[in-house]
C-alpha positions in Angstrom: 244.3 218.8 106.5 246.9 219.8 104.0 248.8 216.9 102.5 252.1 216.1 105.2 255.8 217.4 103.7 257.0 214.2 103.5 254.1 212.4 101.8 254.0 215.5 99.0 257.9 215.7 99.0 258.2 211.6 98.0 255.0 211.8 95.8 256.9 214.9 93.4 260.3 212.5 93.6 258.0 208.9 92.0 256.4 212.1 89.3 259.9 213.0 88.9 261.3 209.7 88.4 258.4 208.4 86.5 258.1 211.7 83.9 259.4 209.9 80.6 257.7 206.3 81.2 254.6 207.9 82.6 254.1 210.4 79.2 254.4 207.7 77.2 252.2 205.3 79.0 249.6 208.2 79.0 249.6 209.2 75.4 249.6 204.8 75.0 246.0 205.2 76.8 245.0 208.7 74.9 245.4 206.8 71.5 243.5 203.8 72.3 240.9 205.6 73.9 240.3 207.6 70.9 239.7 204.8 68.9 236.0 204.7 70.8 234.0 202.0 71.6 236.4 198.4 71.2 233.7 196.1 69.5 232.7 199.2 66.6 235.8 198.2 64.7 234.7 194.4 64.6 233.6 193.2 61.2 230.1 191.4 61.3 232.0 188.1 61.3 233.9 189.5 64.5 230.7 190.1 66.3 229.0 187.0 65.5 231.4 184.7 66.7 231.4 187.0 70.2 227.8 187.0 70.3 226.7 183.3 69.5 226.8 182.0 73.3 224.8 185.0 74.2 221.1 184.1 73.9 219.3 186.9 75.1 221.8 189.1 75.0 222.5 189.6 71.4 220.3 192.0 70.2 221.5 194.2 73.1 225.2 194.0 72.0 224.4 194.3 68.1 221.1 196.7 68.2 223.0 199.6 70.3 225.5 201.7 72.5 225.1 199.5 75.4 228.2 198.6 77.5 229.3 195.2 77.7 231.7 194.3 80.6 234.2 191.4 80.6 234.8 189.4 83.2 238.2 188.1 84.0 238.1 185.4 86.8 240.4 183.7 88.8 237.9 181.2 90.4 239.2 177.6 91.1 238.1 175.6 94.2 242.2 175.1 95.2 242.1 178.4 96.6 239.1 179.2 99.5 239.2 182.6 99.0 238.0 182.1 95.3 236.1 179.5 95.6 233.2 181.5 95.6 233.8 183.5 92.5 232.2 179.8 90.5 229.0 181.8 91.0 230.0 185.7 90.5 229.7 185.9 86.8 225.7 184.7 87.2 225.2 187.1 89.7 226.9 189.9 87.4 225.4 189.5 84.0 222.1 189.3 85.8 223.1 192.7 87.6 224.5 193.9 84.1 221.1 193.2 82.5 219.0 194.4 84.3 221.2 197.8 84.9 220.6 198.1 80.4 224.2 196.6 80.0 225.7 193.0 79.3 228.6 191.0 80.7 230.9 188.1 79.4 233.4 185.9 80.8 236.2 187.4 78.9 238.5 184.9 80.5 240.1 182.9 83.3 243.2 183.3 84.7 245.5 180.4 86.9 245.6 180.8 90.8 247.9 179.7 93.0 247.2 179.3 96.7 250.8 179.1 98.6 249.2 177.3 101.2 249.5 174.2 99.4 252.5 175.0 97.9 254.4 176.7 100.9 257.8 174.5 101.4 256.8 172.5 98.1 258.3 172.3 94.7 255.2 173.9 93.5 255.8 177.5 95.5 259.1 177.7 93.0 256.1 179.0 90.6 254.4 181.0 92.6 256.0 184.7 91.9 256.2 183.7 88.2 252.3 182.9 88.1 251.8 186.6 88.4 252.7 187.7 85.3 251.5 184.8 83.5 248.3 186.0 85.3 248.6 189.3 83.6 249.9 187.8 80.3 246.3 185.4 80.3 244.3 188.6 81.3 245.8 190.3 78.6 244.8 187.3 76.1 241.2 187.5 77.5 240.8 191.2 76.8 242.7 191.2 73.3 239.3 190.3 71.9 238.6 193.6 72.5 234.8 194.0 72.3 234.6 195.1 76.3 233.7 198.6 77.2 235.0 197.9 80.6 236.1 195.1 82.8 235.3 193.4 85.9 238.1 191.8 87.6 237.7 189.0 90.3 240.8 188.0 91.9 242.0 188.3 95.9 245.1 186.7 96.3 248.6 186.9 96.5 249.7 187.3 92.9 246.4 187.7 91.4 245.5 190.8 92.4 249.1 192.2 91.4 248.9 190.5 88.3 245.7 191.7 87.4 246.5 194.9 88.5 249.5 194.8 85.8 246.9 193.8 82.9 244.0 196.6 84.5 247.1 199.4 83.9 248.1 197.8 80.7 244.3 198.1 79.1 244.3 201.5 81.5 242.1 203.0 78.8 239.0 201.2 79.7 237.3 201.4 83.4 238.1 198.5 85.3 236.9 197.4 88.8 238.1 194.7 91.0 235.8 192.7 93.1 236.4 190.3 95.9 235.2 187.8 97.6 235.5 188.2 101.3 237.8 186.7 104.0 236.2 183.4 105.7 234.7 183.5 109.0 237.0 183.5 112.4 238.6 179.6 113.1 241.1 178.8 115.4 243.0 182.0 116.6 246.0 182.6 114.4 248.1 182.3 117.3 246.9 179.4 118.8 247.6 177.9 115.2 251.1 179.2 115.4 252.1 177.9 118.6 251.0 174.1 117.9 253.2 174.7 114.4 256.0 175.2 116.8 255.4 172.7 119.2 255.3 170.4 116.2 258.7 171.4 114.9 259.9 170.7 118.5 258.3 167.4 118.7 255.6 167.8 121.7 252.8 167.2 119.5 252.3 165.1 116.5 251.1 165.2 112.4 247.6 164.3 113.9 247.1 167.2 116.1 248.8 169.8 113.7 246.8 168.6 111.1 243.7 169.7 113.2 244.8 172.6 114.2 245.6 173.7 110.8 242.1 172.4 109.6 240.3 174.5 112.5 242.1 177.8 111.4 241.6 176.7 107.8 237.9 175.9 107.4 236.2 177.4 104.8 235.1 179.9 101.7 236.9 183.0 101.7 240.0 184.8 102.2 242.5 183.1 105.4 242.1 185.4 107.7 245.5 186.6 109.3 246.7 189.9 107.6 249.1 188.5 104.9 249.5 189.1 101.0 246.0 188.7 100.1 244.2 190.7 102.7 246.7 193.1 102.1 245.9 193.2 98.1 242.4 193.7 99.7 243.8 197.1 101.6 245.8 198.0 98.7 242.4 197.9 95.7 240.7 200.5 98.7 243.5 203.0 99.4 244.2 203.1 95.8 240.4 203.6 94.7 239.5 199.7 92.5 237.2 198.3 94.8 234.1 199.8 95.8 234.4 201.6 99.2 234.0 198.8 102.3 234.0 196.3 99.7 237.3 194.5 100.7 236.2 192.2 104.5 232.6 191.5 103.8 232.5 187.6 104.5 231.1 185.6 101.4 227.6 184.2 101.3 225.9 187.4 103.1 223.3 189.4 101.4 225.9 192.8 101.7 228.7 190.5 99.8 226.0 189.7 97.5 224.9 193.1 97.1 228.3 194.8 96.9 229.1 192.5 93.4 225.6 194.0 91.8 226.9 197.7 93.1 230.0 196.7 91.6 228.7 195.7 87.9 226.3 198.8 87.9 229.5 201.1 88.5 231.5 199.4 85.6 228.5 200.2 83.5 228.3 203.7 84.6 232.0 204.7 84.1 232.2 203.1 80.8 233.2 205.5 77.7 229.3 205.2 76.7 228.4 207.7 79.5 229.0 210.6 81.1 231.8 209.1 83.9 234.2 207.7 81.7 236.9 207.0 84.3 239.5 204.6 83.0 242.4 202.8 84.6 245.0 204.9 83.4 243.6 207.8 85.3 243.0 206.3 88.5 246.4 204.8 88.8 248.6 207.5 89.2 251.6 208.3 91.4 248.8 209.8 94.5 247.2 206.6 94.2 250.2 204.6 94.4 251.4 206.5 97.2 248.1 206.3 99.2 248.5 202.4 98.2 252.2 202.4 99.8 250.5 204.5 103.1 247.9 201.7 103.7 250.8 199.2 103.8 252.6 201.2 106.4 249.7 201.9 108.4 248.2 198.1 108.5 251.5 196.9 108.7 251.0 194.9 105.6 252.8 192.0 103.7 256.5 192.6 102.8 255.7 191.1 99.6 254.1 193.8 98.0 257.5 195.4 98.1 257.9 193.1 94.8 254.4 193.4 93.8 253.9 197.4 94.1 257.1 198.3 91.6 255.5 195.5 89.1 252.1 196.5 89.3 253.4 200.6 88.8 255.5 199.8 86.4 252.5 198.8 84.4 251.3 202.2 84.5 254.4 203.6 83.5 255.6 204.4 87.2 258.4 204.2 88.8 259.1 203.4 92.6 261.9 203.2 94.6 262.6 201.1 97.9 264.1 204.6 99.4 259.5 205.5 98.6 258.6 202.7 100.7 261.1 203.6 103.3 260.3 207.1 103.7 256.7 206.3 104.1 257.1 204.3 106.6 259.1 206.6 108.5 256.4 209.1 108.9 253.0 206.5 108.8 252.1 205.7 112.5 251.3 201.7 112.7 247.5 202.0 113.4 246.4 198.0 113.5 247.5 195.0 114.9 246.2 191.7 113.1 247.8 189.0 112.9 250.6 188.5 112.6 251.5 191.9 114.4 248.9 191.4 116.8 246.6 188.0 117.7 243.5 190.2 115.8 242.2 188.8 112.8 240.8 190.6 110.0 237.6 190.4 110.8 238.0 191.6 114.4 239.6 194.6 112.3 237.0 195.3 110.4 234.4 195.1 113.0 236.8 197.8 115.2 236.5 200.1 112.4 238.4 198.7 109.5 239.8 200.2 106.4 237.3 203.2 106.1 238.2 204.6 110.2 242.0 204.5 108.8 241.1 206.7 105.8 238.8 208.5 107.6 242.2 209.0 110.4 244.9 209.1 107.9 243.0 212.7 105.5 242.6 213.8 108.9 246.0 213.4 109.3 247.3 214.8 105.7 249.2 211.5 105.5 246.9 210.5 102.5 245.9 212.2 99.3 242.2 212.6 98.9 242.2 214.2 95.4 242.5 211.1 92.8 240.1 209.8 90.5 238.6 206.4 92.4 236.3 203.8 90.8 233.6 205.2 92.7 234.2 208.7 91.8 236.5 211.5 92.4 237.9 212.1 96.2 239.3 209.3 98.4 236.6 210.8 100.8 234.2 208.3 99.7 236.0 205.9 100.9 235.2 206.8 104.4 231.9 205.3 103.8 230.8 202.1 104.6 228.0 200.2 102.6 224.9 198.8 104.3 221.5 196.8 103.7 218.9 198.9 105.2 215.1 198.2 104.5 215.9 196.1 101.4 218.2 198.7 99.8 221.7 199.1 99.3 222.8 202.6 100.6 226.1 203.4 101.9 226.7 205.6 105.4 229.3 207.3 107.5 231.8 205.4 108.3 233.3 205.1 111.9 235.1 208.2 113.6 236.3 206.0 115.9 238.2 202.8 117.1 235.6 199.9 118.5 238.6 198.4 119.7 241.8 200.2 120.4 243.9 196.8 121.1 243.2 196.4 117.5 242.8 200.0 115.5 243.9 203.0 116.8 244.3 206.7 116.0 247.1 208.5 114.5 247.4 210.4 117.3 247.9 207.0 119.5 249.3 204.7 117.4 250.9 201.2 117.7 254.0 202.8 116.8 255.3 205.5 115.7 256.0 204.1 112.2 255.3 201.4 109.7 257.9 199.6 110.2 259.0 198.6 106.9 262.5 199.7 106.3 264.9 199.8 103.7 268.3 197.9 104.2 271.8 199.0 102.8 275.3 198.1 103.0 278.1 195.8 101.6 275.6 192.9 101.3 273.5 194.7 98.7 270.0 196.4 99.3 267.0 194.6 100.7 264.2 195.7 102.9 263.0 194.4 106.7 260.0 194.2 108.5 259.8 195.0 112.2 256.0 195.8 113.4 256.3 192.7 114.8 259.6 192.0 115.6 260.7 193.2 119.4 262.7 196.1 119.5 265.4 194.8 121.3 265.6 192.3 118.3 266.1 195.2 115.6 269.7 194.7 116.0 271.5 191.4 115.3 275.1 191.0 115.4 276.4 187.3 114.9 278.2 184.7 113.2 276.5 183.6 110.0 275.7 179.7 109.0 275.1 179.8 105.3 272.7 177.1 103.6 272.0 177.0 99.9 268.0 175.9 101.0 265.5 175.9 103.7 265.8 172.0 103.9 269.2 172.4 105.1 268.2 174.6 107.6 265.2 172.6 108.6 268.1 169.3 108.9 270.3 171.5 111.1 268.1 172.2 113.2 267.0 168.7 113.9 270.4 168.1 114.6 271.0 170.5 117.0 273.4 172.7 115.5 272.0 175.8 116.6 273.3 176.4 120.1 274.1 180.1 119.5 273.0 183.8 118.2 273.3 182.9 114.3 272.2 184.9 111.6 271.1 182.3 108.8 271.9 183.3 105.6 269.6 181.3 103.2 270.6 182.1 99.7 270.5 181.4 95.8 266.8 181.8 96.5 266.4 184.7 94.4 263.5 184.8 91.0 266.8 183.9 88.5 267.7 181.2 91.0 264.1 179.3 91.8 261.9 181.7 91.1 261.8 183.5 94.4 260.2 180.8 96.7 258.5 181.9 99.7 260.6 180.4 102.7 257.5 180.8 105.3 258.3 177.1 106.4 261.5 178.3 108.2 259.7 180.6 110.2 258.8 177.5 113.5 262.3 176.8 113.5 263.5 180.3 113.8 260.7 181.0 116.0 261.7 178.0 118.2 265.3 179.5 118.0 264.1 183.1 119.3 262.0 181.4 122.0 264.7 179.5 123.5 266.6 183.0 124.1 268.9 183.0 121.1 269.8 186.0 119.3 268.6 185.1 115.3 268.1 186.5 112.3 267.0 185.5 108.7 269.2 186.9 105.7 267.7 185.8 102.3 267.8 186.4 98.4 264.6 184.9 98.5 260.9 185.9 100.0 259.2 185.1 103.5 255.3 184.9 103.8 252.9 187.9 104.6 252.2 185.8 107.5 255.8 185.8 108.5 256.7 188.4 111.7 258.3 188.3 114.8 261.9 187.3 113.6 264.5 190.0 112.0 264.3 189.3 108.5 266.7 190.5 106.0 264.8 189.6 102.8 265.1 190.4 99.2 268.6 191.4 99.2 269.8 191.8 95.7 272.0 191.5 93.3 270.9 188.2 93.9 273.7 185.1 94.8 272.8 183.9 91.0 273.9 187.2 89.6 277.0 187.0 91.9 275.2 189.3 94.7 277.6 189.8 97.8 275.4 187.6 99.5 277.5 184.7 96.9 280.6 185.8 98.9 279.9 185.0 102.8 281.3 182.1 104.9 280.1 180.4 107.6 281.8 182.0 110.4 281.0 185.9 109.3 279.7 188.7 111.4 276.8 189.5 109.8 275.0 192.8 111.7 271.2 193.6 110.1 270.9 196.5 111.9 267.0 197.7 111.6 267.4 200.7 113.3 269.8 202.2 110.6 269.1 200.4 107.9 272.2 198.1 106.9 273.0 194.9 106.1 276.2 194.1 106.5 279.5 191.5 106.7 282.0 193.1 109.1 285.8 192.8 108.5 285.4 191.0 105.5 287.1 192.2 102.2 284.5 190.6 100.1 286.7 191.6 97.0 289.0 189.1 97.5 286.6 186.7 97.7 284.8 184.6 94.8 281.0 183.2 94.7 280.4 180.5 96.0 279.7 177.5 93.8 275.6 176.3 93.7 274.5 174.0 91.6 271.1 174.7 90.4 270.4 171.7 88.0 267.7 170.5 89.8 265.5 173.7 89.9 264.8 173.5 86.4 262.8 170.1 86.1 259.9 168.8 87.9 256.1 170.2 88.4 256.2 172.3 85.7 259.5 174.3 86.1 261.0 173.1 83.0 257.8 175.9 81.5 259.8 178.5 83.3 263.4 178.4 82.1 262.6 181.8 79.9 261.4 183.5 83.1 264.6 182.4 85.0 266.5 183.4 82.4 265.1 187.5 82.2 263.0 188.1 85.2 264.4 191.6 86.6 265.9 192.7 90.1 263.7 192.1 93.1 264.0 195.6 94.2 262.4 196.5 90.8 259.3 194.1 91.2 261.3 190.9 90.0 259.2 191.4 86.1 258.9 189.5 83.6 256.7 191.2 81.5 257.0 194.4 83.1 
């Protein structure tokens, strides 16, 4: 099916757009890679101090032209969907050693989980850890005696982060392996409803506390469709992970054998052989756009809008909002997980998963299927799915069709119509919305704001019963130069509770919400930021505020917001405590939100 006018019209707008950054990021890559193998400019001393830990293994990486990978981990036991990476780099220098290659941790990198940080100090870190994830993957590679690398990350800003330090050493291979989502707990929306009914007060810490523990039980990846299974998407549609690797749960033989697959790849597309295929060449602007496509079509996290420009930016690209947008507009909504739909992702996966939507979407011509992919040229491949059979690892044709249509469905009989994701415009600034799972008599709010300078002060008027009519809640100063961009996922109960007791409500925000965050209109991102004196510094309690999703604006009405001056915050406080005062020189430069909010990008 030839490519779809819209889908070839936005990808020659990002080339466009991206010509002078992307030439010069290219001939970046053509001059490093010319340099040939990294560890043959070492000095003897060099090598030996790479070498001495490597038993074995030595005479391999000193004797010949053998690749060695380097392994950059983001294993900790905070985080249960890395927890099982402690045994990954065992598993791959095995697989590298017996595939006539070796491996190395090249280095770690820090990993948050906002689960234990959401609505805590801590979470005032979280958008920052990205690029200080890239910045340590960076530090780990810079020894620069790896012919390709192995990166093991899932999460929310892992995978972008590593994603920014994969584009930034673009001129060697580099594939990203994960480590499953954990099996099926409590339904997602049984969890949500007892989070509600304890913001209410029917239930108490006791029985939350076991819900939350039933939902959250084990290794793996959580298992709504949020940031980190949305990275997962992302690493397929774009061509880094191995095809089907992404919702294989940990601990089975396939997860097993897709990490030796993985290592044997890396070894094969290394500059040594005859499939060189470096980063730089797989992250173009197709691959990007195929990346932004997935997102519409999975209705994914709204925080790759931050992550996406970052993590392109790094490859010298350049995207807009007005890309994500426009793809949206013409990319039917094709799943329902959680929390669009009470599916999780491993009811997805069994109805067909990622490689029926590839499959769909080429059919479709809303996907480019000629880019360069870890696995080899053509996103066709990726309408495989691997398998076990007799012992051996083969991979098969993937599903045609949905196993479950109240999950996965067709183009041709979608969810809805589009994405959902849409960009917002008007006298408040620019910021983005998303609506897969927000009723459509909800896309349009018009009411009064009430405007809070935190989500504790939200949280307090709540309890106090000061919401007893439509409000739009305007939560701001909670922008990256501000507090570093918090999530604000712990207000999502209370507006819930609001929606559920028939008010009209609506969130308007400098700052983030959670990829777990749906079913109430969210204006989020909106920049200029209040701390750079943003429009959204200028409202009143008492405004009429309309987000209007069906347009896309965001606006004060009746308000001549030029006679107005910003209102006064005092920020003092979010510089000290749990490691903020580390931070300042991010507050200080980090970049618009609409442009990936970077610090090193």
């Amino acid at each position: 099916m030839p490519i779809k006018p819209t889908i070839a019209a936005v990808t020659d707008r990002i080339r466009a757009r991206s010509e002078g950054p992307r030439r010069k990021y290219l001939d970046t890559m053509a001059r490093a890679a010319a340099d040939g193998p990294r560890r043959a400019h070492l000095t003897c001393g060099n090598q030996a101090h790479a070498y001495a830990a490597m038993g074995d293994d030595k005479a391999a990486l000193t004797d010949g032209p053998n690749p060695n990978l380097g392994i950059i981990t983001a294993y900790n036991d905070m985080l249960s969907a890395h927890q099982p990476f402690e045994r990954y780099p065992d598993l791959i220098r095995a697989a590298a050693r017996a595939a006539g290659g070796t491996a190395q941790v090249a280095g770690g990198v820090p990993a948050m989980c906002d689960g234990v940080t959401q609505g805590q100090t801590g979470m005032e870190l979280s958008l920052f850890s990205r690029d200080v994830i890239a910045l340590a993957a960076g530090v780990g590679l810079s020894h620069n005696v790896f012919d390709a690398a192995i990166y093991l990350g899932v999460c929310d800003k892992i995978v972008p982060g590593l994603v920014i330090a994969a584009a930034t050493f673009g001129y060697i291979p580099g594939i990203f392996v994960p480590a499953g989502p954990m099996t099926s707990g409590l339904p997602n929306d049984e969890k949500s409803k007892v989070r509600q009914q304890f913001a209410t007060g029917e239930v108490g810490r006791d029985k939350l506390m076991e819900a939350e523990m039933a939902s959250y039980h084990g290794p793996g990846t959580c298992t709504f469709y949020g940031t980190a299974n949305t990275n997962q998407m992302l690493m397929e549609f774009m061509g880094l992970h191995l095809p089907g690797a992404s919702f294989v749960n940990p601990g089975t033989p396939l997860r097993e054998a897709l990490t030796t697959e993985a290592t044997k790849r890396a070894l094969a597309i290394t500059a040594l052989g005859n499939q060189y295929t470096p980063v730089c060449d797989i992250l173009d602007e197709k691959a990007f756009v195929n990346g932004l496509v997935g997102l519409m079509a999975t209705g994914g996290s709204t925080n790759l809008v931050i992550h996406l420009p970052a993590m392109a930016r790094a490859a010298g690209i350049i995207l807009d909002l007005e890309d994500f947008s426009d793809l949206s507009a013409v990319t039917p909504l094709m799943a329902k997980v959680y929390p669009n739909g009470l599916a999780d992702v491993n009811h997805f996966h069994a109805a067909g998963g990622l490689q029926f939507m590839i499959s769909n979407l080429l059919e479709a011509g809303l996907l480019h299927e000629n880019v360069k992919t870890v696995a080899g040229d053509g996103l066709d491949l990726y309408t495989q799915e691997p398998q076990i059979k007799d012992g051996a690892f083969q991979y098969r044709e993937g599903p045609k069709h949905s196993h479950n249509e109240k999950i996965l469905r067709p183009c041709g009989d979608p969810f809805h119509a589009s994405g959902g994701l849409t960009q917002l415009a008007g006298n408040l600034g620019r910021g983005v919305i998303k609506t897969s799972a927000v009723a459509p008599e909800r896309h349009i709010i018009e009411a009064p704001a009430r405007v809070f300078h935190s989500q504790d002060d939200v949280k307090a008027a709540f309890k106090a019963g000061e919401f007893t009519s439509d409000t739009v809640i305007v939560v701001r100063y909670q922008g990256p130069k501000s507090n570093g961009m918090p999530e604000l996922h712990g207000l999502t109960p209370t507006l819930a509770v609001l929606q559920d007791r028939g008010l009209k409500v609506a969130l308007v925000t400098d700052g983030r919400m959670s990829g777990a965050s749906g079913k109430v209109p969210s204006a989020i991102h909106v920049c200029p930021e209040a701390a750079d004196d943003g429009p959204i510094s200028l409202l009143r309690d008492g405004d009429i505020v309309r987000l209007d999703a069906t347009k896309g604006s965001i606006d004060v009405l009746d308000v001549d917001l030029s006679t107005r001056t910003p209102a006064a915050a005092d920020l003092t406080g979010n510089g000290t405590g749990v490691g903020r005062e580390l931070f300042e020189a991010f507050r200080k430069n980090v970049g618009l939100a609409a442009d990936g909010a970077g610090v090193v990008v």
